[in-house]
C-alpha positions as a Markdown table, in Angstrom:
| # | Residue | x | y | z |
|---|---|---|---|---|
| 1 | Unk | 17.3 | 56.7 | -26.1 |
| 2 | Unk | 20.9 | 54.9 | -26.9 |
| 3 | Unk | 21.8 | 51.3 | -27.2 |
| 4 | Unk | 22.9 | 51.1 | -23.6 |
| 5 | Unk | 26.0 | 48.1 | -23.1 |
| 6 | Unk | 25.1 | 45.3 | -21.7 |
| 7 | Unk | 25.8 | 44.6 | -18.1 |
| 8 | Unk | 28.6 | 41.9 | -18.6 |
| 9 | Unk | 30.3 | 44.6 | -21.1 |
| 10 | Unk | 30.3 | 47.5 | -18.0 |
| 11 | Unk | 31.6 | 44.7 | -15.3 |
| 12 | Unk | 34.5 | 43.9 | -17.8 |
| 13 | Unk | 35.7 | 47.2 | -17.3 |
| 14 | Unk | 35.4 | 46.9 | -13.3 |
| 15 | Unk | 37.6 | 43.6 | -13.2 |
| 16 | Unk | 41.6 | 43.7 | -13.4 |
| 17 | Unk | 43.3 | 42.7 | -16.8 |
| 18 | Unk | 45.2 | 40.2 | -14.4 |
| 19 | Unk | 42.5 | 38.4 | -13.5 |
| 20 | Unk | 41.1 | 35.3 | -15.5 |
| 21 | Unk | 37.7 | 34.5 | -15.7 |
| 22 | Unk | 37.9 | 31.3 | -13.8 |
| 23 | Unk | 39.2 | 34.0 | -10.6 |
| 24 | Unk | 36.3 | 36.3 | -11.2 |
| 25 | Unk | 33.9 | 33.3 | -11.3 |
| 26 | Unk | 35.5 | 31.6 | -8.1 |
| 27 | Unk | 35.2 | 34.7 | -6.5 |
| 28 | Unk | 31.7 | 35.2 | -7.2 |
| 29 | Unk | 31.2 | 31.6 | -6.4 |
| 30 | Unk | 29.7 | 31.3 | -9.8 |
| 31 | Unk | 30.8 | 28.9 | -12.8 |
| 32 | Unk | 33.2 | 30.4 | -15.0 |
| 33 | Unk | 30.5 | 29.1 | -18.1 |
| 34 | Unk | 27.5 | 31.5 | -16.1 |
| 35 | Unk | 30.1 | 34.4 | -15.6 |
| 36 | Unk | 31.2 | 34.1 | -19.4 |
| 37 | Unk | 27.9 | 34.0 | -20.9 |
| 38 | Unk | 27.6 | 37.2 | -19.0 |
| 39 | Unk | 31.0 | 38.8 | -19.6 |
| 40 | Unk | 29.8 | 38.3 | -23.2 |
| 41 | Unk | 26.1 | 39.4 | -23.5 |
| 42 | Unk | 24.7 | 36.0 | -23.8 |
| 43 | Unk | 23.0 | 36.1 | -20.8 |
| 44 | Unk | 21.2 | 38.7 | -18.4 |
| 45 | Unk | 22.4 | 39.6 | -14.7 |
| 46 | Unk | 19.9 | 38.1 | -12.4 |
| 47 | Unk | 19.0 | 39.9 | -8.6 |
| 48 | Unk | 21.8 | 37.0 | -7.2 |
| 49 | Unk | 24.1 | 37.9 | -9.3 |
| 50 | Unk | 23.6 | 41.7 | -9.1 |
| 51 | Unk | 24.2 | 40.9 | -5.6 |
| 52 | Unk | 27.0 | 39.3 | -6.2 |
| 53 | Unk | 28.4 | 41.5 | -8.0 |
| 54 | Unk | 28.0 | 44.9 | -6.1 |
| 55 | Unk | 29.6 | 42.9 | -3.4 |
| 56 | Unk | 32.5 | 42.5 | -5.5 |
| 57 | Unk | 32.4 | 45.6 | -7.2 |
| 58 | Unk | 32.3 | 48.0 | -4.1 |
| 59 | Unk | 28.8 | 48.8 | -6.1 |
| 60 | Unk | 24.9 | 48.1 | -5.4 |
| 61 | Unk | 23.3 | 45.8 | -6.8 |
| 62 | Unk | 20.3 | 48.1 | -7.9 |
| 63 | Unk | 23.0 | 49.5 | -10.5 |
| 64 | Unk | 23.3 | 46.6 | -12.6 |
| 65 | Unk | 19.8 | 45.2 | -12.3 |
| 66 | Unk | 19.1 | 48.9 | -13.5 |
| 67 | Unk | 21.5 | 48.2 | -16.4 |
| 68 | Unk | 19.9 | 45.2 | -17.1 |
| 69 | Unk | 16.2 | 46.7 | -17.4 |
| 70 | Unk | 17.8 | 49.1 | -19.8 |
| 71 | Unk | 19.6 | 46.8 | -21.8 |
| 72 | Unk | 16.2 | 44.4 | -22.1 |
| 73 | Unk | 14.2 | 47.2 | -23.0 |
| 74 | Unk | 16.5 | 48.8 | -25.5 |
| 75 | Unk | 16.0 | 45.1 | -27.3 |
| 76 | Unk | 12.7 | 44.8 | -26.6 |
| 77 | Unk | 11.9 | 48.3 | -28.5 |
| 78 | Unk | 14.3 | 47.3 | -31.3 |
| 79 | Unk | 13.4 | 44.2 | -31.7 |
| 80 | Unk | 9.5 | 44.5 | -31.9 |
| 81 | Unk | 8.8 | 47.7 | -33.1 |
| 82 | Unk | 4.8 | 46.7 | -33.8 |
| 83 | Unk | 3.9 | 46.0 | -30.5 |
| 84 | Unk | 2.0 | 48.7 | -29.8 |
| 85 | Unk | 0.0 | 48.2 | -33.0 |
| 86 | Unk | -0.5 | 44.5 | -31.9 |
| 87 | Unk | -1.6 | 45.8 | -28.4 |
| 88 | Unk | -4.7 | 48.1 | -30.5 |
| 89 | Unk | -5.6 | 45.0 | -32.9 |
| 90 | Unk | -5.9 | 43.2 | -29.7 |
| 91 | Unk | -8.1 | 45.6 | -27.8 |
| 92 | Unk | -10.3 | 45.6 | -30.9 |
| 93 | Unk | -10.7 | 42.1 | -31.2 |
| 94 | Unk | -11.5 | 41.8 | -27.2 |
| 95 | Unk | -13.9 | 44.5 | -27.4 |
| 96 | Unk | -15.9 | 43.3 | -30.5 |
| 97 | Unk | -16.1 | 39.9 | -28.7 |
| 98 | Unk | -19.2 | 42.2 | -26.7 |
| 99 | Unk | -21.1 | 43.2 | -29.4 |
| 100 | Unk | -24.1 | 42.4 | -31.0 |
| 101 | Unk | -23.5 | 39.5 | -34.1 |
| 102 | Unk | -24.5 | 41.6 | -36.7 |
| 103 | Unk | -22.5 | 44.6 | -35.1 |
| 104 | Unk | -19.3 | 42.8 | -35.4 |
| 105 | Unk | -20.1 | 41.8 | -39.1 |
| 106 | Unk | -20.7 | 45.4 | -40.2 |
| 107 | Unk | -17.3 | 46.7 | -37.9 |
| 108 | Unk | -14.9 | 44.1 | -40.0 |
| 109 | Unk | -17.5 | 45.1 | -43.8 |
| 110 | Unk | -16.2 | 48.8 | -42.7 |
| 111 | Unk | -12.5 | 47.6 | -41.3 |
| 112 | Unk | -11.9 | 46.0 | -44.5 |
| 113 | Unk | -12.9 | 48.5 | -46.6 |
| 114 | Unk | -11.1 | 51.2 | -45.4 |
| 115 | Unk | -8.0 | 48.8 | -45.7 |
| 116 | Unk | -8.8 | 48.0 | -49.4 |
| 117 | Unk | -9.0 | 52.0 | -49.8 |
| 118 | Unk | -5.8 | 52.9 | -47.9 |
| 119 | Unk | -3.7 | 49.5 | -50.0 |
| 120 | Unk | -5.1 | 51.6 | -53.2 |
| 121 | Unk | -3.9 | 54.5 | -52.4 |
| 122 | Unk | -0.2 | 53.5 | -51.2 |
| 123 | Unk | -0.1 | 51.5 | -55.2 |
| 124 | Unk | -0.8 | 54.7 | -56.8 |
């Protein structure tokens, strides 16, 4: 997948190099601060303002809440690369929590063992 722009850089490109900001944002009905923070990537395009904007736009508004999805989950994945690693520790941890005492005691004696063996062999 690519880094996809964010909404507010594609609706930059819809809106005339005549307009100001303050026009868009009067237009829209929005503050000109809420449609900057937009126009610059500081903040996400909410359902409203998808709305909103399709309206002005001549497009729908399930186009740029689509962008949006794309743009947070391009972050999300670049940003947090060790989720799905946190997502198996936590599924460990939950399902030891139905063992047996002594069970769980001999699945960490084994967990840490094998990490101690696999940190030797990444030093050699």
């Amino acid at each position: 997948m690519f880094n996809p722009a964010h909404p507010g850089e594609v609706l930059r490109e819809f809106l005339p190099a005549t307009m100001t900001v303050g026009e868009v944002a009067s237009k829209l009905q929005v503050s000109r601060v809420q449609l900057s923070r937009i126009l610059n990537g500081r903040s996400a395009v909410s359902a409203d303002m998808a709305i909103r904007i399709g309206k002005l736009t001549g497009t729908t508004a399930e186009s740029w809440l689509a962008n949006q999805v794309q743009w947070d989950l391009w972050q999300a994945r670049r940003n947090r690369p060790s989720v799905a690693g946190a997502v198996k520790r936590s599924m460990t941890v939950g399902a030891a929590a139905s063992l047996p005492r002594g069970a769980v005691r001999a699945a960490k004696t084994v967990s840490e063992s094998t990490t101690a063996r696999n940190t030797r062999r990444k030093v050699r």
